[in-house]
Structure formats: structure tokens, C-alpha cells
N, CA, C and O atoms as a Tinker XYZ file with bonds, in Angstrom:
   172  protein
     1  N   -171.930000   78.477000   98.664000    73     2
     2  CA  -171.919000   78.028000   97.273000    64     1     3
     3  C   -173.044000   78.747000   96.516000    63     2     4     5
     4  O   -174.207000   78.733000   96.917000    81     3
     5  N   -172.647000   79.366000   95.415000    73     3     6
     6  CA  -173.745000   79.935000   94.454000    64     5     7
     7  C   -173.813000   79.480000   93.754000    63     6     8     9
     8  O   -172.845000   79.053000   93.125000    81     7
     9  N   -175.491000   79.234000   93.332000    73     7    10
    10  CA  -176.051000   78.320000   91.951000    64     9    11
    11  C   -175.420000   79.438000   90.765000    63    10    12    13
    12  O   -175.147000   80.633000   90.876000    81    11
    13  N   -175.303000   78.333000   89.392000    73    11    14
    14  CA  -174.885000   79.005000   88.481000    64    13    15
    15  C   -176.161000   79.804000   88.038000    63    14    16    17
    16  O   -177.335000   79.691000   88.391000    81    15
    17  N   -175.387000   80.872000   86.912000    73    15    18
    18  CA  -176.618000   81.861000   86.544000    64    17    19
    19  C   -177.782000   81.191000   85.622000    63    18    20    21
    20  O   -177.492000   80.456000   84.678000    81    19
    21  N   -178.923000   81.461000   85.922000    73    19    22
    22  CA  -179.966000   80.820000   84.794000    64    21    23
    23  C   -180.044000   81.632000   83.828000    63    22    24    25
    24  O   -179.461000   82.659000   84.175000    81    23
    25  N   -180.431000   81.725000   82.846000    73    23    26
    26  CA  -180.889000   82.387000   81.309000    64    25    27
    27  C   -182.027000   82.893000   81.583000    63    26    28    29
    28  O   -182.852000   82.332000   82.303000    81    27
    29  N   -182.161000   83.811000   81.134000    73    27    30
    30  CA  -183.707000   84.537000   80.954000    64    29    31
    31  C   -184.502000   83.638000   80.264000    63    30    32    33
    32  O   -183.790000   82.722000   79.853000    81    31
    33  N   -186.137000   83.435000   79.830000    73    31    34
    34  CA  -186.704000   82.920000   78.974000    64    33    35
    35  C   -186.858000   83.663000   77.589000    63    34    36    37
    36  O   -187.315000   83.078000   76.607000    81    35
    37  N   -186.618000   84.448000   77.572000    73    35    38
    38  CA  -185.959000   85.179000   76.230000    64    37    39
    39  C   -184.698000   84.665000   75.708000    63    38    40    41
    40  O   -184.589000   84.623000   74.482000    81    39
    41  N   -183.879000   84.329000   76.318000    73    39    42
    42  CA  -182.630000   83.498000   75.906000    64    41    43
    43  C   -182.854000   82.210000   75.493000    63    42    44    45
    44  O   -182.174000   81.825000   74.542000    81    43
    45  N   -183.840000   81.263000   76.100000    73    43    46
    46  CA  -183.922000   80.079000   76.245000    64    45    47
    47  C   -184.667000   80.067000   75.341000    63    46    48    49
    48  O   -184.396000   79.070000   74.672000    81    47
    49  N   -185.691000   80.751000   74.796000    73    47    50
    50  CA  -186.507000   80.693000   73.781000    64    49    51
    51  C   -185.972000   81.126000   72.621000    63    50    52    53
    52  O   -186.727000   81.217000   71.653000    81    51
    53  N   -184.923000   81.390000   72.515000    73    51    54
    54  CA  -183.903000   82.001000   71.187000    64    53    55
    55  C   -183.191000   80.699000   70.615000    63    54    56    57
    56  O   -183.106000   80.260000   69.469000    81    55
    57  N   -182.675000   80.210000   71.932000    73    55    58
    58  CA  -181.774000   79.123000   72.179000    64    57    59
    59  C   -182.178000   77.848000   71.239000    63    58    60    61
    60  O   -181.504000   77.176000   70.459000    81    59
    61  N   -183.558000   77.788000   71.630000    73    59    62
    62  CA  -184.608000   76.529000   71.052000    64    61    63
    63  C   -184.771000   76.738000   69.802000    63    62    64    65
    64  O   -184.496000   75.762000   69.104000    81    63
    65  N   -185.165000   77.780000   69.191000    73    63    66
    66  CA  -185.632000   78.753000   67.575000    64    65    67
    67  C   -184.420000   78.330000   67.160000    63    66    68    69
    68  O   -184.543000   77.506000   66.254000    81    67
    69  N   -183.046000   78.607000   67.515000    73    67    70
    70  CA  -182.001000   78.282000   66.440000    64    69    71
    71  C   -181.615000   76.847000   66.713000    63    70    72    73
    72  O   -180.999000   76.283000   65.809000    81    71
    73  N   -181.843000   76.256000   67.668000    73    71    74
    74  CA  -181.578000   74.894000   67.480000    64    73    75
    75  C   -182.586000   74.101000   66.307000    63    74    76    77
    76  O   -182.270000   73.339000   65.393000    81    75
    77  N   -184.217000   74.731000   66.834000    73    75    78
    78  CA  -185.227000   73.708000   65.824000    64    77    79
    79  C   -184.664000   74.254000   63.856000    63    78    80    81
    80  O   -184.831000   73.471000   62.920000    81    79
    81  N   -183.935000   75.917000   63.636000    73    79    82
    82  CA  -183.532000   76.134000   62.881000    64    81    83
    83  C   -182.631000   74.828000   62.019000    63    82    84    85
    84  O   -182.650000   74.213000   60.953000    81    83
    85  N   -182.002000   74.899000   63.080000    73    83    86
    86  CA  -180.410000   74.284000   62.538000    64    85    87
    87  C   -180.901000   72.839000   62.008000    63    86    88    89
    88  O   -180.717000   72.514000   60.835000    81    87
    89  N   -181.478000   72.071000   62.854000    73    87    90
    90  CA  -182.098000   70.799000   62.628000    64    89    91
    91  C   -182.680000   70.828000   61.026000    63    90    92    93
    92  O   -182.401000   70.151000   60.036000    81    91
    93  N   -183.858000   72.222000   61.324000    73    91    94
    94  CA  -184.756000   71.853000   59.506000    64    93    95
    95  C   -183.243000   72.331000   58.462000    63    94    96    97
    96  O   -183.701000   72.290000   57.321000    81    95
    97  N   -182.218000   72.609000   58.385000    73    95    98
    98  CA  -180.960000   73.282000   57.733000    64    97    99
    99  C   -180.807000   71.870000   57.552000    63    98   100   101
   100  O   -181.500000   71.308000   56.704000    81    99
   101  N   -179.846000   71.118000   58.362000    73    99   102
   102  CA  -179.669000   69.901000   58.285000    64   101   103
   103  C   -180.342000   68.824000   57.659000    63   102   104   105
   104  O   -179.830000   68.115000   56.793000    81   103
   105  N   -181.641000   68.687000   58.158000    73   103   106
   106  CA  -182.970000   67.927000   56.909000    64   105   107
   107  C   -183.253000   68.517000   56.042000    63   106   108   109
   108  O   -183.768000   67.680000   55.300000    81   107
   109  N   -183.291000   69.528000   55.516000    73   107   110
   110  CA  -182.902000   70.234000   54.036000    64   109   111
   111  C   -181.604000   69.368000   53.369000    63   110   112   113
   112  O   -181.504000   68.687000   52.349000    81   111
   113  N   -180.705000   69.716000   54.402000    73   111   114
   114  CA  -179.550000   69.466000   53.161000    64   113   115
   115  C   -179.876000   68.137000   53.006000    63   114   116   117
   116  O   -179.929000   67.778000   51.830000    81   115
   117  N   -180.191000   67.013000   54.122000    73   115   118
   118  CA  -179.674000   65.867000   53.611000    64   117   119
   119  C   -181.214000   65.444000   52.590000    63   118   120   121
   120  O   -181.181000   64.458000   51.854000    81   119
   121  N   -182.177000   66.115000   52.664000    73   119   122
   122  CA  -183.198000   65.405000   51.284000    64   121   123
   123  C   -182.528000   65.920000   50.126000    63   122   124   125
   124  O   -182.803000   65.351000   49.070000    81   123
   125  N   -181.665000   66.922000   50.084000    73   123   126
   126  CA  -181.032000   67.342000   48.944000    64   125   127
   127  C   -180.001000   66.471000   48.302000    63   126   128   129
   128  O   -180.046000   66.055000   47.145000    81   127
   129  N   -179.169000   66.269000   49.090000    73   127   130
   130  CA  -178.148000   65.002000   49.063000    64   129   131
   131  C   -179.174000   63.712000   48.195000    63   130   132   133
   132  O   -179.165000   63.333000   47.024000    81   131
   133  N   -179.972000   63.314000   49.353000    73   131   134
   134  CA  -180.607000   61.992000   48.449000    64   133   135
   135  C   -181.363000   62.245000   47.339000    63   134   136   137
   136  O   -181.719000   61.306000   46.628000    81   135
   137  N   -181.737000   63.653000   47.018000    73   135   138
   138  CA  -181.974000   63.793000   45.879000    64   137   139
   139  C   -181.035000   63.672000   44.691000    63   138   140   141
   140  O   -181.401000   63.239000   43.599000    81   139
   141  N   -180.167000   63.961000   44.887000    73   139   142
   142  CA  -179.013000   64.024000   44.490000    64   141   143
   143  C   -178.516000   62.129000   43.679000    63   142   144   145
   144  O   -178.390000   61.627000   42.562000    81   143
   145  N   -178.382000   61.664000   45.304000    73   143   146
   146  CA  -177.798000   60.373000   44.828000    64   145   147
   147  C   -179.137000   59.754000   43.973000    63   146   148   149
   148  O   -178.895000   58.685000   43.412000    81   147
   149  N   -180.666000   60.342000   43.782000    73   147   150
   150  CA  -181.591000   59.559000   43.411000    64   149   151
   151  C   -181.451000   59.941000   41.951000    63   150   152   153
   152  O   -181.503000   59.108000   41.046000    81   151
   153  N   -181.296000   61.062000   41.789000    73   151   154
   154  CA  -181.021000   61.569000   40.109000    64   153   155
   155  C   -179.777000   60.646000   39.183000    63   154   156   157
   156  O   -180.004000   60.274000   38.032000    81   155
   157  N   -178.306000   60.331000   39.984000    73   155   158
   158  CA  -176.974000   59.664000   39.474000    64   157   159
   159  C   -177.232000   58.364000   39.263000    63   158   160   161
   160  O   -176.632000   57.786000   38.356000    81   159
   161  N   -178.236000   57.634000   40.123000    73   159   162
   162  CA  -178.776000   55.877000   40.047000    64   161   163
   163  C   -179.632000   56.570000   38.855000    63   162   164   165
   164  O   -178.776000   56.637000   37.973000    81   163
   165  N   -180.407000   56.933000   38.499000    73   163   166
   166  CA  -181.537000   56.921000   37.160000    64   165   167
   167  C   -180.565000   57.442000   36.161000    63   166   168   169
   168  O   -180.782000   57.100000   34.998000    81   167
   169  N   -179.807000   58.002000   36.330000    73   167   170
   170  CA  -178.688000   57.876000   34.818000    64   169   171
   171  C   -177.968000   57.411000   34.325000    63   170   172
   172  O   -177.593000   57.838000   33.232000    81   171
């Protein structure tokens, strides 16, 4: 039985960068959103 292949730490460290990316993308959009719904309640 052969273990599956591991990733380089160059991969794994890419891997992490676009995940912590994607996350601040995501908390961007959604303070945008509640900015959003905070502007439509004050009008």
C-alpha cells in the first residue's frame, strides 16, 4: 500500500495565502452588504 502524495510546502503555503485571501474577499463583501442595509434603514 502507498501513502498518498504529500504537497510540497510551497504548495501548502500557497494553499493557505488563497484560502486566508478568500476569507478577507468574503468579510469585505459582507461589511459591504451591511453597509448597505445600514444606509436603506436611515432613509
Amino acid at each position: 500500500m502507498t501513502a498518498p502524495p504529500i504537497k510540497a510546502n510551497a504548495s501548502l503555503d500557497s494553499l493557505v495565502e488563497k484560502e486566508v485571501m478568500d476569507d478577507a474577499q468574503t468579510y469585505s463583501d459582507e461589511l459591504m452588504a451591511n453597509d448597505e442595509e445600514a444606509l436603506k434603514k436611515d432613509h
